[in-house]
C-alpha positions in Angstrom: 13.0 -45.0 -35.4 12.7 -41.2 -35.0 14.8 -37.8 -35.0 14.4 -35.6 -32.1 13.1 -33.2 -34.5 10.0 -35.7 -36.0 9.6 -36.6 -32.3 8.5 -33.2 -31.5 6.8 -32.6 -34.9 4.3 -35.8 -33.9 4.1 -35.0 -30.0 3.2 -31.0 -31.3 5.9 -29.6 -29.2 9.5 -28.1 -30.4 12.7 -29.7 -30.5 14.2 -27.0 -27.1 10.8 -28.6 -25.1 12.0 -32.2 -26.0 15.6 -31.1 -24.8 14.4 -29.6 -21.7 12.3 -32.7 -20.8 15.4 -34.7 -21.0 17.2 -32.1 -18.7 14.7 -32.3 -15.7 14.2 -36.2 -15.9 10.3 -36.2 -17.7 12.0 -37.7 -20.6 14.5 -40.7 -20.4 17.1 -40.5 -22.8 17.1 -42.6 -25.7 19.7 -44.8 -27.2 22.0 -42.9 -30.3 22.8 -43.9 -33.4 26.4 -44.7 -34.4 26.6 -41.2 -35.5 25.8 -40.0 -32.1 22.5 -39.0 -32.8 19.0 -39.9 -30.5 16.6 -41.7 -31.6 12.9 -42.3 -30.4 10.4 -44.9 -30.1 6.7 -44.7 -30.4 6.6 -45.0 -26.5 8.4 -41.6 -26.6 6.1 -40.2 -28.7 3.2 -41.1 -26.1 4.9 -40.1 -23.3 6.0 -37.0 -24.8 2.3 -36.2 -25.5 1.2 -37.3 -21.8 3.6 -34.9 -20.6 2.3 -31.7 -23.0 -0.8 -32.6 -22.1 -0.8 -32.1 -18.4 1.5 -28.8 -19.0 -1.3 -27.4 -21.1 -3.8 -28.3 -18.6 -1.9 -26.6 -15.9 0.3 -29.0 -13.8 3.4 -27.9 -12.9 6.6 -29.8 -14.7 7.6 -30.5 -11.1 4.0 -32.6 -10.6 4.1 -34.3 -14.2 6.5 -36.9 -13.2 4.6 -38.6 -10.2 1.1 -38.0 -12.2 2.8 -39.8 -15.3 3.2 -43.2 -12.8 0.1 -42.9 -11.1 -2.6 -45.5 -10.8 -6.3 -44.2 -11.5 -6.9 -43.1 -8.2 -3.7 -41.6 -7.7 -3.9 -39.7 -10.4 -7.3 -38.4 -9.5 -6.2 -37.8 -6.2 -3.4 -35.5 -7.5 -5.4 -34.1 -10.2 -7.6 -32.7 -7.4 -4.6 -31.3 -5.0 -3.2 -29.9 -8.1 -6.7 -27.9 -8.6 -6.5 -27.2 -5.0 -3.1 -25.1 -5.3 -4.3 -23.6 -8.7 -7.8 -21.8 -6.7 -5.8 -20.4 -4.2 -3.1 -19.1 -6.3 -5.7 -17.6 -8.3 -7.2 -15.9 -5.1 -3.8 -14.5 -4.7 -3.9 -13.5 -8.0 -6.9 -11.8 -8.0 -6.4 -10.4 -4.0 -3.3 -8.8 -6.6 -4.9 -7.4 -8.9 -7.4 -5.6 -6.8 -4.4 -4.1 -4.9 -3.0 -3.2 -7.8 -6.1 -1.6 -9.3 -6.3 0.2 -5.6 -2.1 1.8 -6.2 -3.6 3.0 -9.6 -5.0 5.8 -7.4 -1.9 6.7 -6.5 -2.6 7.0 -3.0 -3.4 3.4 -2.0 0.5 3.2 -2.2 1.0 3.8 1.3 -1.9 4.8 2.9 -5.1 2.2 4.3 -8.4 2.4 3.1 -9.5 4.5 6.2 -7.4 7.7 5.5 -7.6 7.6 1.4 -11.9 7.4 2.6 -11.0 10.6 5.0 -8.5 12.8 2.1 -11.9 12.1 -0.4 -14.2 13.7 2.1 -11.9 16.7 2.0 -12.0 16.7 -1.7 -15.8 16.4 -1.4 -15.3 19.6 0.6 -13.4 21.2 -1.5 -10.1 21.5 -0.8 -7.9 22.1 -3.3 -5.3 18.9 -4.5 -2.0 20.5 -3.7 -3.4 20.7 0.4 -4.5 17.2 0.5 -1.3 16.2 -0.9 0.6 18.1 1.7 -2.3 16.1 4.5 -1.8 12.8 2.4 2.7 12.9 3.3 1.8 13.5 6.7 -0.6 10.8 7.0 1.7 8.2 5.5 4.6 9.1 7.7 1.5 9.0 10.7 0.4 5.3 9.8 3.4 4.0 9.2 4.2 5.1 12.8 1.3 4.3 14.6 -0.6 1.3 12.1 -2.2 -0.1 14.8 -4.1 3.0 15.9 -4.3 5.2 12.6 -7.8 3.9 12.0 -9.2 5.2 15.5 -7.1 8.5 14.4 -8.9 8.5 11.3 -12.6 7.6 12.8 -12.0 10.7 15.1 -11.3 13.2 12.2 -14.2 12.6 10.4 -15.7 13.1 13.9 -14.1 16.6 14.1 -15.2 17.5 10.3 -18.9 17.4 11.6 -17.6 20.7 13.4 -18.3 23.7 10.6 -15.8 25.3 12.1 -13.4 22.7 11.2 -14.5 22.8 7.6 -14.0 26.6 7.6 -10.3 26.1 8.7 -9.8 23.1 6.1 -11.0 25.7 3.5 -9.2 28.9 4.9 -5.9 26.9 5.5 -6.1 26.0 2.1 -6.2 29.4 0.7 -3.3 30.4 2.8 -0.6 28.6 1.6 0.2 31.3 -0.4 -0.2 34.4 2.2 2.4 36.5 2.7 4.3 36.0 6.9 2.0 39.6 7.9 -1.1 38.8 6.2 -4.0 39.5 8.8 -5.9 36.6 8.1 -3.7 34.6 10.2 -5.6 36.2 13.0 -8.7 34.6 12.0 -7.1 31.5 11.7 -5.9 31.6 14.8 -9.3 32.8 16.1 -10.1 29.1 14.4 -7.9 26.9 15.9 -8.2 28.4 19.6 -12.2 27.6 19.1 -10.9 24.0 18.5 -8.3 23.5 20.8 -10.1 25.0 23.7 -13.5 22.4 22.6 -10.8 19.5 22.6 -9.6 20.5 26.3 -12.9 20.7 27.4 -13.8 17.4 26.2 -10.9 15.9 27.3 -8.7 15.2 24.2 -5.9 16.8 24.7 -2.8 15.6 26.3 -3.0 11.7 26.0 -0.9 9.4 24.5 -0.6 9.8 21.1 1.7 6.7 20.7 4.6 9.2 18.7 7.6 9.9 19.8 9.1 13.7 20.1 11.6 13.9 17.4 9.0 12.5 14.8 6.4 15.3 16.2 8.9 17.8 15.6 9.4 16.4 12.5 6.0 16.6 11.2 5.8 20.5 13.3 8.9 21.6 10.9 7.3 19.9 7.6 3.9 22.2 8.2 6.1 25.3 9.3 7.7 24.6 5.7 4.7 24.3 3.6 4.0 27.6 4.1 5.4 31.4 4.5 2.8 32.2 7.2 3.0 29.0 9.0 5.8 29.9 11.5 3.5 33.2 12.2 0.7 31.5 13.0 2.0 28.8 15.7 3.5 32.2 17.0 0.1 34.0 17.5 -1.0 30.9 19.2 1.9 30.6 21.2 1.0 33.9 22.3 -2.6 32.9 23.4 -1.4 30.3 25.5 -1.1 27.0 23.0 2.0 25.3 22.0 2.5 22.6 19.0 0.6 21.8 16.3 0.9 17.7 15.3 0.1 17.4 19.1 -1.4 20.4 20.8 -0.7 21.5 24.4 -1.7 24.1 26.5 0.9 26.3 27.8 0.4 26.9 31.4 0.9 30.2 32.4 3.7 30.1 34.7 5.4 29.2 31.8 4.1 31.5 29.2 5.5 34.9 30.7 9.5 32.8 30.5 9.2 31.1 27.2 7.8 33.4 24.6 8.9 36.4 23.5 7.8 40.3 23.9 5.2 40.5 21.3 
């Protein structure tokens, strides 16, 4: 007759595993001694080292009891559905660690692959880090709006970046974070932006659906009038000219223009 304790030495396992099999049922308890104490068989000792076995090979505790009872082909049967579970949860595991490899970046946070692709072509352009984190807020506050159409937003960005004069506003907007509200330049960036918007009419792309609602626009208006101290200017030199937003552009008719803006 054994002690728990030379049970566990001779089935390689430690006295808390031999416990904890008797707790979930893979172990029956033995009879005790007068002094209260368990004592094994060599039947225990095999069934202890059954059980250890399939835990090292992989099977789940909860499995080990119907596999310990099986016939051959049972057993090979649930050998294979066990294998079965173990291959996908490893393509989980691995779809995991690729996603977690992706948030490494940082960006891949909150953000699909389509506009982290679009913020590394601005990089490529050169655009400096603290813009493209100011475009990379917006964007995730944009897809998690519209996830359904952000990719089509996207594709049509990089479609506008084939314009130079886009890439000269990428690069002159990033320089002018840091202008003061009266700093001429504005003018040229304005000069910029009319260019655009007035293309974009002409071709149609202006005043659709966007799929955003108002208050979020505005939301995403008063974030860029923020970023900067010459923002507020230059939407007001647009206004000006006729042009009205800037997270969704429209054309101020002119009826309008003379009652809503102010003496310049």
């Amino acid at each position: 007759m054994l002690t728990i304790s030379r049970l566990a030495a001779y089935a390689g396992v430690t006295v808390r595993a031999v416990r904890h099999y008797h707790q979930i049922g893979l172990l029956p308890e033995p009879e005790r001694d007068r002094s209260g104490y368990r004592i094994y068989d060599a039947a225990a000792v095999v069934r202890l080292i059954r059980i250890r076995s399939l835990a090292d090979a992989g099977v789940p505790l909860a499995r080990v009891q119907e596999l310990l009872g099986a016939g051959p082909e049972e057993f090979a049967g649930g050998v294979q559905e066990i294998d079965k579970d173990l291959r996908a949860e490893i393509r989980r595991l691995q779809d995991t660690r690729r996603r977690l490899a992706r948030l490494a970046a940082g960006e891949h946070l909150a953000l699909p692959q389509s506009v982290v692709d679009y913020l590394d072509r601005l990089r490529g352009l050169g655009v400096e880090e603290r813009y493209i984190e100011m475009e990379r807020d917006a964007w995730i506050m944009i897809a998690a709006q519209v996830p359904h159409r952000i990719d089509a937003v996207i594709a049509k960005k990089h479609e506008e970046l084939d314009d130079p004069d886009m890439v000269k506003l990428y690069g002159i907007l990033d320089e002018a974070l840091d202008w003061p509200v009266d700093d001429l330049r504005m003018v040229e960036i304005a000069d910029l932006l009319e260019r655009l918007m007035i293309r974009a009419v002409e071709a149609g792309e202006v005043g659709g659906d966007d799929g955003i609602d108002d208050q979020f626009v505005d939301l995403l208006d008063s974030t860029m009038v923020e970023s900067s101290p010459g923002a507020a200017r230059l939407l007001a030199i647009l206004e000006e000219r006729g042009w009205k937003g800037w997270t969704r552009i429209e054309r101020v008719p002119a009826d309008r223009l003379d009652t809503e803006l102010p003496p310049s």
